[in-house]
C-alpha positions in Angstrom: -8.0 7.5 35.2 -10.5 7.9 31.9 -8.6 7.1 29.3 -11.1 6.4 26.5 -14.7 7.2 25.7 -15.6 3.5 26.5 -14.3 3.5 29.6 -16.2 6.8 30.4 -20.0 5.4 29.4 -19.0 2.2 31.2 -18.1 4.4 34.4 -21.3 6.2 34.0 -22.9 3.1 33.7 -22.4 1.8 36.9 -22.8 5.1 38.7 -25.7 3.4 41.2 -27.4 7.5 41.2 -28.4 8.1 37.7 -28.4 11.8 36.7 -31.3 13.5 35.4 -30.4 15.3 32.3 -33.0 18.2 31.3 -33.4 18.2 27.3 -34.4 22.3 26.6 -37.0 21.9 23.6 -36.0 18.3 23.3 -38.5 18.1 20.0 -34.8 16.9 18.1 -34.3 13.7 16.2 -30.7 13.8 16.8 -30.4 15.2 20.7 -33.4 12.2 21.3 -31.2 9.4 19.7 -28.8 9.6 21.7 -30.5 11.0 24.6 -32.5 7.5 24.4 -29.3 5.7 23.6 -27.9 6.6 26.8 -31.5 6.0 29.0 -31.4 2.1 27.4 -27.7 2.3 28.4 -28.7 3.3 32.3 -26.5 5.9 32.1 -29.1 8.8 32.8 -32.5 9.4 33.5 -34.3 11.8 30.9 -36.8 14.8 31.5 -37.7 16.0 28.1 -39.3 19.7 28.1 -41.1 20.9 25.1 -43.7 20.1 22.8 -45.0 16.7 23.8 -46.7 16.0 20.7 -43.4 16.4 18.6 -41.4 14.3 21.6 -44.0 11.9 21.0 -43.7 11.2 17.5 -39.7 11.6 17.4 -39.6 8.9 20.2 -41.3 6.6 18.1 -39.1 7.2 15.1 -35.8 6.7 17.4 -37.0 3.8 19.1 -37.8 5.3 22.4 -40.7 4.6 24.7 -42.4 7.7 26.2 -43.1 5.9 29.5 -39.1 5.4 30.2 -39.3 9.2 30.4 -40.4 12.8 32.2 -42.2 14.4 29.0 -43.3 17.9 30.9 -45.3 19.9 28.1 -44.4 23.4 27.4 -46.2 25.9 25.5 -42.9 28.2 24.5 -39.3 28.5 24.3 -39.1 30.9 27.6 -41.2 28.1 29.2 -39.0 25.4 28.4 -36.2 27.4 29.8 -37.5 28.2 32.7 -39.3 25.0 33.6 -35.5 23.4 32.6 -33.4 26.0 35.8 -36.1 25.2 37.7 -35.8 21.8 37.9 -32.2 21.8 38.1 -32.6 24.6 41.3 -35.3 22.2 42.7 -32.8 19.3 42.3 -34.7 17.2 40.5 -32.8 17.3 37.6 -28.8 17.1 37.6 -27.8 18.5 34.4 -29.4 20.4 31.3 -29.1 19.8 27.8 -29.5 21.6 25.0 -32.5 20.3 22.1 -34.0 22.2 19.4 -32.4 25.7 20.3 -30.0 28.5 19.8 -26.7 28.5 21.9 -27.4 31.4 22.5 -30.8 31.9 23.6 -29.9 28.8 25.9 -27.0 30.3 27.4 -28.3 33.3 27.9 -30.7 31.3 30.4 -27.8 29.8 31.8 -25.6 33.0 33.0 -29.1 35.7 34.1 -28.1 36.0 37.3 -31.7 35.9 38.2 -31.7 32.1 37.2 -29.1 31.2 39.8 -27.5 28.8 37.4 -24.1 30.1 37.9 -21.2 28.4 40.6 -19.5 31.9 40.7 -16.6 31.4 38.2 -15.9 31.9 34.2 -18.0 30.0 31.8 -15.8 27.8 29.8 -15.6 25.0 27.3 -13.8 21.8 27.2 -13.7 19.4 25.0 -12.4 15.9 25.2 -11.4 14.5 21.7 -10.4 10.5 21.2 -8.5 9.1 18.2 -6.4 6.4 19.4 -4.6 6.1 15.7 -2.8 9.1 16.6 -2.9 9.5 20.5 -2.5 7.7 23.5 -5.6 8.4 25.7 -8.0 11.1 25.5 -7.0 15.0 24.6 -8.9 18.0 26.5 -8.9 21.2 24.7 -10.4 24.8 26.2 -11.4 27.1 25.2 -13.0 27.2 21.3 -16.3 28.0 21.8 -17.2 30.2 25.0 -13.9 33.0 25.5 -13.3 34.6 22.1 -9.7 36.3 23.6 -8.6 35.7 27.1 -6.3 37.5 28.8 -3.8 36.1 31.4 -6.3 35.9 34.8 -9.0 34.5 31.7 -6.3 31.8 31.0 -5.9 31.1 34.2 -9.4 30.4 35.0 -9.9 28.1 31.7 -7.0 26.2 33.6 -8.5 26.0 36.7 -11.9 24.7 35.0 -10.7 22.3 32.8 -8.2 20.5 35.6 -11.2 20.6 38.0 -13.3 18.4 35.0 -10.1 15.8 34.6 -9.6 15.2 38.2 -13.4 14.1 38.1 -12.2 11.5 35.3 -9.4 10.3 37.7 -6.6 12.0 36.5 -5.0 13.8 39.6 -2.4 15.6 37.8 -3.3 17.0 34.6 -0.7 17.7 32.4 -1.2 21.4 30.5 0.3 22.6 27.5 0.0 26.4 26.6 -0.3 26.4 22.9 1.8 29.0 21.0 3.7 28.8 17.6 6.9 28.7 19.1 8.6 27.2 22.0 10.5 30.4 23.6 8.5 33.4 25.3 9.2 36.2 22.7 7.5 39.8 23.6 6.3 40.4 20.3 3.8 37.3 20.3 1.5 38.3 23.0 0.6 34.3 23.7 3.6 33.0 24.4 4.4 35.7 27.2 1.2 34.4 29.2 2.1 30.8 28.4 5.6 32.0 30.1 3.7 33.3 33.2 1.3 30.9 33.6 3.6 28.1 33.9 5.5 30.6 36.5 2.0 30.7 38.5 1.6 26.8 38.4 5.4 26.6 39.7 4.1 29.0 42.5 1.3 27.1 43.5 -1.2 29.7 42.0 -2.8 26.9 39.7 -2.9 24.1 41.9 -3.3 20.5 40.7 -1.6 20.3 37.4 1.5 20.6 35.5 1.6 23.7 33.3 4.5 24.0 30.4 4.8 27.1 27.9 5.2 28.3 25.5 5.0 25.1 23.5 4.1 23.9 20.2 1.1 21.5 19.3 3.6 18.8 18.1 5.6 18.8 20.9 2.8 18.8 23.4 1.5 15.9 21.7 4.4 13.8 19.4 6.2 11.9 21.9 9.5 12.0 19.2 9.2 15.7 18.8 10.5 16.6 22.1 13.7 14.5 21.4 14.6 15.7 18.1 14.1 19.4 19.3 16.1 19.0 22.7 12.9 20.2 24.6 12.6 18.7 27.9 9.0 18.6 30.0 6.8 15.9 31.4 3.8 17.8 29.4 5.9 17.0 26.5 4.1 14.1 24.1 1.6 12.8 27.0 -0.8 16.6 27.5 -4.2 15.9 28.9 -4.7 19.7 28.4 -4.0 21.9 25.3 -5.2 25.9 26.5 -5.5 27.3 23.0 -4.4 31.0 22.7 -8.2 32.3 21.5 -11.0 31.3 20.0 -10.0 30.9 17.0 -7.4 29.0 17.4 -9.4 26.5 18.9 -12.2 26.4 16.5 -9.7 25.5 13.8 -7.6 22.9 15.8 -11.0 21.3 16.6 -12.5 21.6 13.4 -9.5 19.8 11.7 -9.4 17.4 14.9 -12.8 15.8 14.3 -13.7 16.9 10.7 -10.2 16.2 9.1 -8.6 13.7 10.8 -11.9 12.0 11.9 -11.7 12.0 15.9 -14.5 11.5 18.5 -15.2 14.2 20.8 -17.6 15.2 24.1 -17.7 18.3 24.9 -19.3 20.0 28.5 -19.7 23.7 29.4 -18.0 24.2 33.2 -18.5 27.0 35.5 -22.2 26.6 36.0 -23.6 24.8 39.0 -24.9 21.3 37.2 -23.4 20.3 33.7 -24.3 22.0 30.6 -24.6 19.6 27.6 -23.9 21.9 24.2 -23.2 20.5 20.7 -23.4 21.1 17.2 -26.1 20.5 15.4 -23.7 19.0 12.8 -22.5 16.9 15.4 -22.5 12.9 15.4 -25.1 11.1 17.4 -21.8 9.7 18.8 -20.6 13.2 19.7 -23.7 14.0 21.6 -24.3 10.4 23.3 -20.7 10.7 25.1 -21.2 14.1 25.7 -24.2 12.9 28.2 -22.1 10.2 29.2 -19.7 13.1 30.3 -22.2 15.2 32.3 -23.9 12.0 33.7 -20.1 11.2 35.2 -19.1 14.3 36.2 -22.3 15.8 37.7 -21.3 14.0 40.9 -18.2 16.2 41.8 -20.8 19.4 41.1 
């Protein structure tokens, strides 16, 4: 089982098949830092679509060498896209990043049916977050970015992604915790009456592959005294893999405060396509975005 960021890279690492990540207008200082990091690394093989000229001259500036890559030349943003599904449908590339573009002009290349991008599921999220000051191993979360307000099948599917991703890292039985403010299923709060029902469907076998528990609270998902002094009992409780957040917003701020406040590492991958899809800020750390390929580069091989 992953249990750190370190021990992901160095698992990608000595993957003997490289993937081939596709960089989507990869004319970006930051996406070609660490896209080069992780080439000198060996944990992928880079095909870098856009304008070669720009490339060119960031690779020189990051310390890359244009021979250790695929430059293919594009003449437009449609181009890039295209060229990028192409490649992935032709199989000579493995997963696609995103470079100097909007999320959502390259999603929208990602879900047009026409593309055949998609595995026939939801589009999610997940992100993995590391701060070993304040936790044990790493932390997924799902979904802050993708689903703005799930409802219960939604939920369920986030789930289903998510454990799929941490059985790839080697952790057979994920263990889920359905965020709510409160521990006890109350009809008024919407959230907690799904948390209630999908730990119902994991105990019937209808989410296969994990341990779900909710409702429950963020500090007793996660504090491994919590559980103690409130008298709640649950093997999710103060060792979670998984938090499900109730919506989006929920999860923006929890990550936001994660990384930004409290100063943790993160990767994140988009799931439910048929390769992985490497999005990140562009305020995020080199660091951010080089185990983020380290991420898809590991996980492309249970795609």
């Amino acid at each position: 089982m992953i249990r750190s960021f370190k021990e992901l890279a160095d698992a990608a690492k000595a993957m003997e098949k490289k993937t081939v990540v596709a960089v989507v207008e990869a004319q970006d200082a930051h996406t070609l830092e660490a896209v080069v990091t992780a080439k000198k690394d060996g944990i992928i093989e880079g095909m870098l679509i856009g304008n070669e000229e720009k490339i060119r001259e960031i690779l020189a500036q990051v310390g890359g060498d244009p021979a250790d890559f695929t430059i293919v030349p594009t003449g437009s943003l449609e181009e890039s896209l295209q060229t990028a599904v192409e490649n992935i449908n032709a199989g000579k590339a493995s997963a696609i990043m995103k470079g100097k573009l909007e999320t959502g002009q390259f999603m929208k290349a990602i879900v047009k049916k026409e593309n055949g991008m998609m595995a026939g599921g939801r589009i999610s999220l997940v992100g993995l977050y590391e701060h070993p000051k304040f936790y044990h191993k790493l932390l997924a979360v799902t979904d802050m970015g993708m689903n703005t307000y799930p409802d219960l099948e939604g939920k369920k599917d986030l789930i289903n992604n998510a454990v799929r991703l941490l059985h790839a890292l080697g952790n057979e039985c994920p263990k889920v915790a359905c965020l709510c403010a409160v521990e006890k299923m109350n009809p008024k709060m919407p959230e907690t009456v799904d948390a209630d029902a999908l730990k119902k469907m994991n105990i019937a076998g209808e989410i296969p592959g994990c341990v779900v528990e909710g409702p429950i609270s963020f500090d007793l998902a996660i504090k491994q005294g919590a559980a103690a002094i409130k008298g709640f009992e649950s093997p999710v409780a103060g060792d979670a893999d998984l938090l499900l957040v109730p919506d989006i917003t929920c999860g923006n701020v929890l990550v936001k405060c994660m990384t930004d406040y409290a100063g943790a590492t993160t990767a994140g991958t988009i799931l439910g396509a048929k390769c992985p899809v490497i999005v990140t800020s562009r305020s995020a750390e080199a660091s951010d975005k080089y185990y983020s390929i380290a991420l898809a580069a590991y996980s492309a091989a249970s795609y």
